[in-house]
Wavefront OBJ file of the C-alpha trace (Angstrom):
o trace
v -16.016 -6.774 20.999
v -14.097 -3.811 19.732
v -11.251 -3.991 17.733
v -7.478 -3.415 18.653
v -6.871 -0.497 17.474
v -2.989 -1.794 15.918
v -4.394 -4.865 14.034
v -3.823 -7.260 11.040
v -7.615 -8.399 9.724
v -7.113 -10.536 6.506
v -8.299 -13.601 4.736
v -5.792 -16.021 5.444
v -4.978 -19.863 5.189
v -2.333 -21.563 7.156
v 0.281 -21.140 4.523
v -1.177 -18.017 2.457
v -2.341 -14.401 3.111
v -4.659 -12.352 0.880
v -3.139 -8.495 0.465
v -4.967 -6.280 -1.925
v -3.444 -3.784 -4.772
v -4.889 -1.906 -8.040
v -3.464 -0.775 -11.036
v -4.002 -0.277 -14.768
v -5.525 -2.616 -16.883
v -2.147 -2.647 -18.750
v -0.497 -4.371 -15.100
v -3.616 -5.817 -13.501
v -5.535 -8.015 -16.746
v -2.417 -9.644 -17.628
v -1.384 -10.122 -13.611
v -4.830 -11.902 -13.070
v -4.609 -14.097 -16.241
v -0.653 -15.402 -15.445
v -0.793 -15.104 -12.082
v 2.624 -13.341 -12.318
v 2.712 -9.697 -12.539
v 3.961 -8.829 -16.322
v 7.145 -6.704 -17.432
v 5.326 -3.635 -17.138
v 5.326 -3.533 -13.290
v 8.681 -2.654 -12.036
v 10.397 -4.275 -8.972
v 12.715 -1.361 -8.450
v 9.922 0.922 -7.588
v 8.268 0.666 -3.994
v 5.105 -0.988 -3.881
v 1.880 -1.258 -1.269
v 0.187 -4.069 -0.137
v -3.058 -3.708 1.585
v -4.606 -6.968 3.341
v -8.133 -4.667 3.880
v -10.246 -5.154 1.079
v -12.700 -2.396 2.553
v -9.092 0.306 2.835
v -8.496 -0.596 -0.444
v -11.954 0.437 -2.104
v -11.499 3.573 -0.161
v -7.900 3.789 -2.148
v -8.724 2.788 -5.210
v -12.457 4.401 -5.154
v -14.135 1.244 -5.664
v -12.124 0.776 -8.813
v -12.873 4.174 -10.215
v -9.863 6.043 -10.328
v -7.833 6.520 -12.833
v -4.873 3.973 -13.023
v -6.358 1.723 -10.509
v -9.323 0.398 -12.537
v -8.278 -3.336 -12.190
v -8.643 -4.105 -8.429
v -6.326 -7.833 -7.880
v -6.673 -10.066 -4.852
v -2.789 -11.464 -4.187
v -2.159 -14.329 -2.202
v 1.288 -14.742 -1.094
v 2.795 -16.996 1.524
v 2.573 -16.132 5.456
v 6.342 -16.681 5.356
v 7.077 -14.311 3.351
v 4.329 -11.473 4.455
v 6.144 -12.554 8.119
v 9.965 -11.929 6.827
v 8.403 -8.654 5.745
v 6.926 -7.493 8.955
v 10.076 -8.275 10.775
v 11.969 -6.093 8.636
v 9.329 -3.288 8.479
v 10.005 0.203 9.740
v 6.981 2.830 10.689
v 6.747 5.267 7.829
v 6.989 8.059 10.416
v 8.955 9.002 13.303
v 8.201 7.664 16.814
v 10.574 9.040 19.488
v 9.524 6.094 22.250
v 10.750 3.426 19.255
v 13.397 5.070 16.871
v 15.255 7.218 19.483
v 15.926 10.726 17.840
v 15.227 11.779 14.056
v 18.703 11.084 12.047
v 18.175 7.498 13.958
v 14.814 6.831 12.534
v 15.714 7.912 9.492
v 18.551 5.264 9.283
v 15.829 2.470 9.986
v 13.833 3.559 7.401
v 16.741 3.766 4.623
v 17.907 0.296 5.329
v 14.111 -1.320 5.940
v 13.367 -3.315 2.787
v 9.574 -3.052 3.709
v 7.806 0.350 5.803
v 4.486 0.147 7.846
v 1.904 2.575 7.783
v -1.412 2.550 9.828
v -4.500 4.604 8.325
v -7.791 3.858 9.664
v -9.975 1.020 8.843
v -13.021 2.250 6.374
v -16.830 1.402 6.460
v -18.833 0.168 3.821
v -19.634 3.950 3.121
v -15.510 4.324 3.362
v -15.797 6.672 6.365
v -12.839 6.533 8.872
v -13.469 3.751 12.030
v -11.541 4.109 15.004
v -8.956 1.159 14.483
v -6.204 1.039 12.313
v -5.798 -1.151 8.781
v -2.228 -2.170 7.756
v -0.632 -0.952 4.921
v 2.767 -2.768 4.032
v 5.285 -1.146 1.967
v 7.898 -2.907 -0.109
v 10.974 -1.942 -2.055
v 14.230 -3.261 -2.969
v 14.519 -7.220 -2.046
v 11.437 -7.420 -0.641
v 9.605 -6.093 -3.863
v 11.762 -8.576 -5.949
v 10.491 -11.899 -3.236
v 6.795 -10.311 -3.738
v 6.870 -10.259 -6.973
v 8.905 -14.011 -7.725
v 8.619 -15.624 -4.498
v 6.006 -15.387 -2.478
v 3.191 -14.884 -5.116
v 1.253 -17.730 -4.738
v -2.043 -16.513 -6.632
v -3.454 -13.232 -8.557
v -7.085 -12.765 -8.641
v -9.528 -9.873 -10.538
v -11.971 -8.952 -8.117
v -13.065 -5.887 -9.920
v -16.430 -7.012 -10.585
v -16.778 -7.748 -6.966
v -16.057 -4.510 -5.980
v -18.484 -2.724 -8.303
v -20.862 -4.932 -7.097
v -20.308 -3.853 -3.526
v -20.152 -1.182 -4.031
v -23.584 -1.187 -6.241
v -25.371 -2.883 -3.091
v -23.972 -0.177 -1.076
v -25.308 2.809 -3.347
v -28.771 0.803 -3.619
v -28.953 1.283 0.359
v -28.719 -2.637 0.672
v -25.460 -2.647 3.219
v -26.679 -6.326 4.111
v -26.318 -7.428 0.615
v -22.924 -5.615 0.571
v -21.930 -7.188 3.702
v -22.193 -10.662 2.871
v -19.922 -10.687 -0.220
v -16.867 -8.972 1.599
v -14.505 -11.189 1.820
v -14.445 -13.218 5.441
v -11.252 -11.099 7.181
v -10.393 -12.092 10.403
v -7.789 -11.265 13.102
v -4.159 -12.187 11.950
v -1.866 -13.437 14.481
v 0.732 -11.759 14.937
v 4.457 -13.440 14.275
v 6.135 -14.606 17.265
v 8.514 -10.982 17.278
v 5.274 -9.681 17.594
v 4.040 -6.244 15.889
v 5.645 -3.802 19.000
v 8.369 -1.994 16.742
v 5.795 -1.123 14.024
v 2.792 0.547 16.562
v 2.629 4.535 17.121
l 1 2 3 4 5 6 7 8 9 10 11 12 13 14 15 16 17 18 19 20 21 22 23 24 25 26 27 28 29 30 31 32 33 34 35 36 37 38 39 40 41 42 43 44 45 46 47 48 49 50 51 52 53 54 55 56 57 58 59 60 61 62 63 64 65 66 67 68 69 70 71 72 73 74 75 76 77 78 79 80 81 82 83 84 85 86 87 88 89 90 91 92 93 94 95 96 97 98 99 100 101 102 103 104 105 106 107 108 109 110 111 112 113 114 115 116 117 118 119 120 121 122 123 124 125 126 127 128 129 130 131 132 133 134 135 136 137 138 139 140 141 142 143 144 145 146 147 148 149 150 151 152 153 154 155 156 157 158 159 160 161 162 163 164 165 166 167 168 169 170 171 172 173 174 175 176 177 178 179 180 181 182 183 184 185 186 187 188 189 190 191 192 193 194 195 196 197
């Protein structure tokens, strides 16, 4: 079946939600070993939460880049990934949603979270046709993230240079079945209209 192209695919629980995010060593070793994210990452500074693992490989280049060498796996409550939605304004101008420019750009200065929708990767991080979430969060909303709704903090580095290994070796089916299990999230009851192109 193909996919919507405007949808959430995620591991989730019925109280949690797994988003992705990497960073330096400096942030990520002391994130995963705490499970809180240390002094060094600042809440007044917007930050992106992915819940494709697969989008954020292609991000992060499989944990090669610089400054993004420590790949985390953050679970944080459906509640507040939900409060975060609802609040969310598209990144970009949609006439059909925001009305005219100066409108949209209202929206977007008093959003405490933004939405953007790049397109879903493949293990070889080529461009499918459906869309992959990307959640944006500044303000209050990167203050809850960060003290509230934080429920976990994982290092999956070595996962992803294993993948990603498998994947160089020309064994996608051995890359395949350690990707983490994402499936369709449904959508809060306000639904996911005012955040679609």
């Amino acid at each position: 079946m193909e996919a919507a192209r405007h949808e959430i695919r995620a591991v989730y629980s019925e109280s949690t939600i797994t988003v992705y995010q990497a960073y330096t060593p400096e942030i990520g070793l002391p994130a995963a070993r705490t499970g809180r994210f240390p002094p060094l990452w600042k809440r007044d500074r917007m930050t992106w939460i992915k819940p494709s693992f697969l989008w954020m490989m292609y991000r992060c280049g499989w944990g090669g880049k610089e400054g993004q060498e420590t790949v985390l796996a953050v679970e944080i409550s459906r509640e507040g990934f939900e409060w975060a939605l609802r609040r969310a304004c598209l990144s970009h101008h949609v006439p059909e949603l925001h009305g005219d420019l100066a409108e949209w750009k209202r929206q977007l200065q008093r959003a405490p979270t933004r939405v953007q929708w790049d397109p879903e990767r493949d293990l070889h991080l080529r461009p499918l046709p459906h869309r992959s979430l990307q959640l944006g969060l500044a303000g209050e909303a990167a203050h809850r993230y960060a003290d509230e709704w934080t429920v976990s903090i994982t290092d999956v580095t070595a996962l992803a240079h294993t993948i990603h290994d498998h994947v160089r070796d020309g064994d996608l089916a051995a890359a395949r079945r350690l990707l983490p299990a994402e499936r369709s999230y449904p959508a809060p009851e306000e639904g996911l209209q005012h955040l679609h192109r």
